[in-house]
N, C-alpha and C positions, 0 to 999 in steps of 0.2 A: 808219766812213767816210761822206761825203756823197756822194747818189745825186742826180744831175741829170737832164735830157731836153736833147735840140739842140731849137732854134726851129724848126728845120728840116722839124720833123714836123707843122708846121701853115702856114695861110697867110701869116700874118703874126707877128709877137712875141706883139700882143697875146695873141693867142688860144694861141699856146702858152703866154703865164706864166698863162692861166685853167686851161689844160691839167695844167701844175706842180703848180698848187695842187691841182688835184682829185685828184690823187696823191700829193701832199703829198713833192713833189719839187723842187730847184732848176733854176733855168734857164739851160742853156746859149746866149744870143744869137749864133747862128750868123755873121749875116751884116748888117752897117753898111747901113742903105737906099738907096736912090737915089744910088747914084753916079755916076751921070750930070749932078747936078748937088752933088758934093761939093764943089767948090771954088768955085761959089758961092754956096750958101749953106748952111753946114756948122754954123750954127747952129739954124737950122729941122733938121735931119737928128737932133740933140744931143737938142731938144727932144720931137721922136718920139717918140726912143730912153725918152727917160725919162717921157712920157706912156703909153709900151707897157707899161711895167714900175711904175706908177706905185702901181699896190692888189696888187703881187707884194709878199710877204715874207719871201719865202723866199729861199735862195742865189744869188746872180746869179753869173755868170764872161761871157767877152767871148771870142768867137774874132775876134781882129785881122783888119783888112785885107791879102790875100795875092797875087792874081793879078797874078804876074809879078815881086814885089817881092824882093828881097835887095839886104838895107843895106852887103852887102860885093862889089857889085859892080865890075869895075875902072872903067866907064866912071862918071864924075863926076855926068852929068846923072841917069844912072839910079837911082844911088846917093841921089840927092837925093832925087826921086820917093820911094825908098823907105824915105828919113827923115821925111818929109813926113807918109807914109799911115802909118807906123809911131805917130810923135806925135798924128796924128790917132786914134788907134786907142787911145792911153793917154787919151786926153781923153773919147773915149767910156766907155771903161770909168771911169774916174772918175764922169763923169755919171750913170751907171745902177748904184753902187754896186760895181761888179767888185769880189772878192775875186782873180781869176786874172785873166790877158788870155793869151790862148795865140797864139803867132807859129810859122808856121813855119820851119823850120831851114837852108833856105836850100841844103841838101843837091842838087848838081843831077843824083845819080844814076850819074855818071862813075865808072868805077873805073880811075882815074887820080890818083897819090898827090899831084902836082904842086897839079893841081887843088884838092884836096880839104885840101892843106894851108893853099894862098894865103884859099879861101873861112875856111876855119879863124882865120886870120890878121884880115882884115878881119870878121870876123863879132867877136871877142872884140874888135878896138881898140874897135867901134862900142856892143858893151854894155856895156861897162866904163865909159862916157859914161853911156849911155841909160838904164841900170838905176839910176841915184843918184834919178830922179823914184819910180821904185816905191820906193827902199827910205823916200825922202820920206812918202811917204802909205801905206806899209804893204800895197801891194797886190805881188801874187807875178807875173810875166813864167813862160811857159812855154813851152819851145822844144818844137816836135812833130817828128815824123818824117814825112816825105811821101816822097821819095826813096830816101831812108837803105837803105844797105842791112846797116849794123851800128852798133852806138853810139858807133863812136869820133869822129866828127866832133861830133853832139851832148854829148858827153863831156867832151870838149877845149875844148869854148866854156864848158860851166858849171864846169868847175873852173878854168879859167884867172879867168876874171869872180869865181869865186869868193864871191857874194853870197848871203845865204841868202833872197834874192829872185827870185834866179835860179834856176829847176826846170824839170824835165823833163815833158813829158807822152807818154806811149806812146800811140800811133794803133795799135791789133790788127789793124784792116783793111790799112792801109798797111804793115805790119809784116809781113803774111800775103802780099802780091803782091808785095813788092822786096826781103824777105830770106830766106834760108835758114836762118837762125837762129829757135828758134822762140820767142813771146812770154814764154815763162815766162824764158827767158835771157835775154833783155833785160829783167827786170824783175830779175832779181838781177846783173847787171852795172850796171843803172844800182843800183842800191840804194837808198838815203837821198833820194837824190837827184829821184825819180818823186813827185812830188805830183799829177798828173793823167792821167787816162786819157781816152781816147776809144775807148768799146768799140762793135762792128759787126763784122762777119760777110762773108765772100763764097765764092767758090771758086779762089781766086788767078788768074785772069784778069780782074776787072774791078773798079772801087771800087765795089763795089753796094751798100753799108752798107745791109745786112741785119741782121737778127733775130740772137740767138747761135746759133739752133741751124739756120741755114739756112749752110752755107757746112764751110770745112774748119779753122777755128781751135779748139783746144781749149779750153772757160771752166770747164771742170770742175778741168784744171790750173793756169790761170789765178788761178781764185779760192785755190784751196789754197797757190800761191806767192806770192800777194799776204800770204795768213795767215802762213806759214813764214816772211817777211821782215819783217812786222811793220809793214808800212805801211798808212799811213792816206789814203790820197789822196780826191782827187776822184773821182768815176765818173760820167764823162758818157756817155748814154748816146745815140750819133749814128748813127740809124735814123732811115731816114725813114719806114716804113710805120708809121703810129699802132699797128696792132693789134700789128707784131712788135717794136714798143718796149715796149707795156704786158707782153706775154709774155715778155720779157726781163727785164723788170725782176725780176717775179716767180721768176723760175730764176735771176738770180743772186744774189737776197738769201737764199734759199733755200740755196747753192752757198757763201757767204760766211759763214752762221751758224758 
């Protein structure tokens, strides 16, 4: 499996894809730049992106544009908005090479069937569209968990889209504070289906993406059901504390042999 870092754990890209290398690790780019001035000039933002990453050679993936966005929103304008930042967010990871571009799933957390089926509904019309540019250029779309409080909404969008461009990415941290279901089950429910991960840690009260061994997720099980199912995924590994990223890496390649 390939072993990534978030950008997240340093100041800027640059220095996390220096960070990558000297671990001989690929790069998760957390977060698109200056959005404050995305929309006018989104091609200075492009050229950043790929001057940050420009002496990386290792694995790049793209965490899309999120706050606030679902493309299966009722209201029209909103919806646009988050067709807009979505396409903008395909174009970045183009730019900087992405293998993945991970989106979140749009899940708003309700357990409310109504709800959860309509977001259901407009979530699949809109990748069923949207996913024909990835399967274009060979790059993978991954829907995450942030909300979710079990797999069936994420589930439902990628077997319906049906694409094998279309996968899933488990969030452990987000997984640990909005479900009761514990990570090893959702990674045999989703099955085949999990090409990425986003591993972090906390104590199910807050998103602290923590180290693995600071918090209450178990990665000892973790790793053994990743084996047991035979998958190969991504493992990005989304801590912000440098030193409990580097020690984490180490315990789960260790956890994984």
């Amino acid at each position: 499996m390939n072993l990534l870092i978030t950008s997240s754990v340093e100041k800027n890209i640059a220095e996390a894809a220096k960070t990558a290398s000297e671990l001989g690790l690929g790069l998760e780019i957390s977060r698109i730049p200056h959005m404050e001035k995305i929309d006018d000039d989104f091609p200075a933002i492009i050229d950043e992106l790929k001057n940050s990453v420009a002496d990386f050679y290792g694995i790049v993936t793209l965490h899309a544009l999120f706050s606030g966005l679902n493309p299966a929103a009722k209201d029209e304008a909103l919806k646009a908005v988050a067709e807009k930042r979505y396409q903008q967010s395909f174009e970045a990871g183009l730019a900087v090479g992405a293998k993945h571009i991970n989106f979140h799933s749009g899940h708003k957390g309700m357990r409310h069937h109504v709800s959860i089926e309509k977001n259901c509904e407009g979530s699949i019309k809109f990748w069923k569209e949207f996913i024909k540019q990835f399967e274009d250029n060979g790059v993978v779309a991954v829907l995450e968990n942030v909300l979710d409080f079990d797999c069936y909404h994420i589930k439902t969008i990628v077997d319906a889209v049906n694409s094998p461009y279309l996968k899933v990415c488990l969030d452990t941290g987000h997984a640990n504070l909005c479900s009761e279901t514990s990570p090893q089950e959702w990674i045999k429910e989703y099955g085949n289906r999990l090409a990425h991960f986003h591993l972090h840690n906390n104590y199910g009260t807050n998103d602290d993406h923590n180290g693995i061994k600071y918090g209450t997720v178990n990665f000892f099980d973790i790793a053994e059901t990743i084996k047991s199912e035979k998958l190969n995924p991504y493992i990005v590994f989304e801590i912000f504390n440098k030193a409990q990223l580097i020690e984490s890496v180490d315990i789960f390649k260790n956890l994984v042999r």
